[in-house]
Residue, then its C-alpha position, 0 to 999 in steps of 0.5 A: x480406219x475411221x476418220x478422226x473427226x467422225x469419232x467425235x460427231x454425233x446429231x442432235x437426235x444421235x445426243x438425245x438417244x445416247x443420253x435416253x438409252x446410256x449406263x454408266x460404264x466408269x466414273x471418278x471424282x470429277x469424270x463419268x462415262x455413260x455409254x450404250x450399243x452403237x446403232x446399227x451400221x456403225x463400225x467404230x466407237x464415238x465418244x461426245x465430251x460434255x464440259x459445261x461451263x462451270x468447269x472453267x474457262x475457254x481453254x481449260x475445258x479445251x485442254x481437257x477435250x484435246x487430252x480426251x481426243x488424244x488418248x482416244x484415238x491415239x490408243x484405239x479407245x475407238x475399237x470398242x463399237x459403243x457410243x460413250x459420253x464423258x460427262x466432266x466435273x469442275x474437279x477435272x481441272x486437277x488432272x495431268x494427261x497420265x490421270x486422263x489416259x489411264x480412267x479412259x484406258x481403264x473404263x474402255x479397255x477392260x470392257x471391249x468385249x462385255x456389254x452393258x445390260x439394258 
């Protein structure tokens, strides 16, 4: 089993090929997940949550990245072998845990065996 905090780390240089090579996989009014292959080694799913700071203040943008956290290991979003970013919107802010559990479920769970053309 990967180690929790393995899931959300990536280099500068694995950002830089993620955001060059992504697609997009899902996307709702405040939240998009652009994703790509995992490269060549890797055995579980990573996910880089990007919040900036017009989304809101210190702990709203931490709310929303311990909810992301929480649903993607606790329902093993991470099973999915891609390298995925969730891009969030200021309109995020309205959304209960439910509301981010079922987009995430949603865009990772129906896609676990299909891949993403490049």
């Amino acid at each position: 089993m990967s180690h929790f905090r393995s899931l959300f780390r990536f280099s500068h240089k694995e950002v830089g090929q993620l955001l060059a090579k992504a697609r997009p996989l899902a996307s709702r009014l405040g939240l998009k997940i652009i994703s790509t292959t995992a490269q060549p080694g890797i055995d579980h799913g990573k996910l880089l949550i990007i919040i900036p700071r017009r989304v809101g203040p210190a702990h709203v943008r931490n709310l929303i990245k311990r909810r992301v956290h929480s649903v993607f290991y606790e329902e093993k979003l991470y099973l999915n072998v891609r390298e995925s970013a969730l891009l969030v919107y200021p309109e995020a802010r309205k959304f209960s845990f439910d509301d981010t559990k079922a987009f995430l479920i949603k865009a990772f769970g129906k896609r676990q065996t299909q891949e993403i053309t490049q």
